[in-house]
MIMI-216335 format. One record per residue (C-alpha): x, y, z; residue number from 1; residue in three letters. Coordinates in pm, 1 decimal. Layout:
<recs>
REC         X         Y         Z  num  residuo
REC         X         Y         Z  NUM      ala
...
</recs>
This chain:
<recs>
REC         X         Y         Z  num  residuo
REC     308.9     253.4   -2459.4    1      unk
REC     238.7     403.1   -2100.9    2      unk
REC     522.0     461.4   -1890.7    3      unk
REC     461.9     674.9   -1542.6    4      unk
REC     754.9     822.7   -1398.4    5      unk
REC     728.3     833.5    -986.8    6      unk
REC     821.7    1232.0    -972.0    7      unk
REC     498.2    1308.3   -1241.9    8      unk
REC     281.0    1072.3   -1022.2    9      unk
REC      32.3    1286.7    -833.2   10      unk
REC      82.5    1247.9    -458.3   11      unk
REC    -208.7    1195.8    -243.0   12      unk
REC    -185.7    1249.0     131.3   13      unk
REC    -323.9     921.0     327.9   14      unk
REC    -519.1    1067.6     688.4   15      unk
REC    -236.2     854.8     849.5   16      unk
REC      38.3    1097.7     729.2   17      unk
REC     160.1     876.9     456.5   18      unk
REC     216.3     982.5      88.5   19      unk
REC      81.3     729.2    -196.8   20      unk
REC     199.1     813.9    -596.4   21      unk
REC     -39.6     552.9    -803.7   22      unk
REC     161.2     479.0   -1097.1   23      unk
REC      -3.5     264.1   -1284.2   24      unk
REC    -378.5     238.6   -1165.1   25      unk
REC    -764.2     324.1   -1296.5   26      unk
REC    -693.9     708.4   -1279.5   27      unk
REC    -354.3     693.4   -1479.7   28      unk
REC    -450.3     420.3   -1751.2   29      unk
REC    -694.7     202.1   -1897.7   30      unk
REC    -584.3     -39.8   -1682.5   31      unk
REC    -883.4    -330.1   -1498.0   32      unk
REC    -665.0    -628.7   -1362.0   33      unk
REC    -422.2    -461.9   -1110.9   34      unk
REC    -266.1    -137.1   -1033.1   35      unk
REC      92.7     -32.5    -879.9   36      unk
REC     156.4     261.3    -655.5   37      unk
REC     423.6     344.3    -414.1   38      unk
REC     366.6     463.4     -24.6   39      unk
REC     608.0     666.4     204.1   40      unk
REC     527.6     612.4     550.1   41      unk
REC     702.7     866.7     797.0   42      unk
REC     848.0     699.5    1079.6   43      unk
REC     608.9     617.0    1373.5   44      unk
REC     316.5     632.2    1161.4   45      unk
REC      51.1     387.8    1078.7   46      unk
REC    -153.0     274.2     801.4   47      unk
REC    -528.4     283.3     862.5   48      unk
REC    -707.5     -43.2     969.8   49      unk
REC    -872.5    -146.3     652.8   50      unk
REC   -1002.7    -438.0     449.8   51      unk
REC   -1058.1    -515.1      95.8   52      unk
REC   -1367.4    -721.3     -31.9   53      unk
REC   -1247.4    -736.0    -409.5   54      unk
REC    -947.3    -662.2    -424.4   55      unk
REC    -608.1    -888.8    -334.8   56      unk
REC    -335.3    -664.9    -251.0   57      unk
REC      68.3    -736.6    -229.7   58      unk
REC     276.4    -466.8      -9.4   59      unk
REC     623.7    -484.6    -103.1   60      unk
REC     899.7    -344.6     132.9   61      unk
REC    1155.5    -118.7     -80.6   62      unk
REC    1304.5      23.5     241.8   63      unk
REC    1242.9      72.0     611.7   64      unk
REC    1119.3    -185.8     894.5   65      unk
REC     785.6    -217.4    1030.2   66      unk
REC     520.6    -434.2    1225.4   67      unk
REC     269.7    -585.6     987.2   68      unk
REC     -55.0    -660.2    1118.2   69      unk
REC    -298.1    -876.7     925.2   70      unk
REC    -628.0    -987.1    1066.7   71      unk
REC    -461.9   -1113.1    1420.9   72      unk
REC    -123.4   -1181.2    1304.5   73      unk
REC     130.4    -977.9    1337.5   74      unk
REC     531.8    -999.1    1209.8   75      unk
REC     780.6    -785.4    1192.6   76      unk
REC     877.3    -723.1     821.6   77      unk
REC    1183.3    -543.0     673.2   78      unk
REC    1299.9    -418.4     309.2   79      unk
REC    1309.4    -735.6      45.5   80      unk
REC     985.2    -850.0     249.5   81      unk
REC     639.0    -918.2      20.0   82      unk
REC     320.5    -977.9     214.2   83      unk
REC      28.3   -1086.8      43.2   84      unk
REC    -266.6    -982.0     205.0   85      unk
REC    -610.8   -1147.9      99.5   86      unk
REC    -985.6   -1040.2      57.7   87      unk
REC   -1182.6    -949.1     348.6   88      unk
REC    -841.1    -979.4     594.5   89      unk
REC    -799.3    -675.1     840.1   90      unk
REC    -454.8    -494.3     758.1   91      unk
REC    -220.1    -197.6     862.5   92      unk
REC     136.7    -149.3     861.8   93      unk
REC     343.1      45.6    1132.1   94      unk
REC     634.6     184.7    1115.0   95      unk
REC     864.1      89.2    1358.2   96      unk
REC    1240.1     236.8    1217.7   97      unk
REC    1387.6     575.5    1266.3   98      unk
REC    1379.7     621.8     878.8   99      unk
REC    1088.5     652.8     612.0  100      unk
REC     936.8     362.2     437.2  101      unk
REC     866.5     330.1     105.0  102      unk
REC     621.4      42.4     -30.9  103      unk
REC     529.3     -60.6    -332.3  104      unk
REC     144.3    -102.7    -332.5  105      unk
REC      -8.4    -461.8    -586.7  106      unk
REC    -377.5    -458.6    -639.3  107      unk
REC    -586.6    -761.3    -796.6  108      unk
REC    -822.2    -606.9    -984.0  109      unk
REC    -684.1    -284.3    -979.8  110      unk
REC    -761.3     -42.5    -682.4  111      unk
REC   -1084.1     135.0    -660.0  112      unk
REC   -1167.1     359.1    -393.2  113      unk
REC   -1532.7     165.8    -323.7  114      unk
REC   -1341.4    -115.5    -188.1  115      unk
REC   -1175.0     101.3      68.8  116      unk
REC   -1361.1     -11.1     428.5  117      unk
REC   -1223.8     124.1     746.2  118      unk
REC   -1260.1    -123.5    1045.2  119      unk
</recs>
């Protein structure tokens, strides 16, 4: 049995000021088919533009409000919110409250930094 508490989760600092803990992902398991991993996003920030060509990936609003962009949508989303966001679609997240938010991160197959690409 594998269980991954978030406070032993390494932290690793996003270039947009943002702090992601991968739980349960290719560097903390054995794990192929999908990973979890939670984000803090400081207030005002923004996640990078970036796309995914493998991977399908679910951002799930825990707490804060934001403006999620995806391709050239864009809606406002708030805690209780899940956004699925598809291969090859253009995504970032802002921001928008006075307080942190924290996101839980879903990857189909599991995250891999190769399938990382900036816009």
């Amino acid at each position: 049995m594998l269980i991954v508490n978030r406070h032993d989760a390494k932290v690793i600092r996003a270039p947009h000021g943002s702090d992601i803990r991968p739980l349960i992902d290719r560097t903390t398991s054995p794990i192929n088919q999908c990973s979890l991993a939670e984000e803090i996003l400081p207030p005002g920030a923004t996640v990078t533009p970036h796309h995914h060509e493998v991977i399908e990936e679910i951002y799930y609003i825990l707490e804060g409000d934001g403006m999620m962009k995806i391709d050239d949508e864009e809606r406002e989303v708030v805690a209780g919110d899940a956004i699925y966001i598809p291969r090859f679609a253009s995504h970032t997240l802002t921001n928008t409250g006075d307080g942190t938010m924290k996101i839980l991160l879903i990857c189909g197959p599991a995250f891999f930094n190769e399938d990382y690409r900036k816009k």
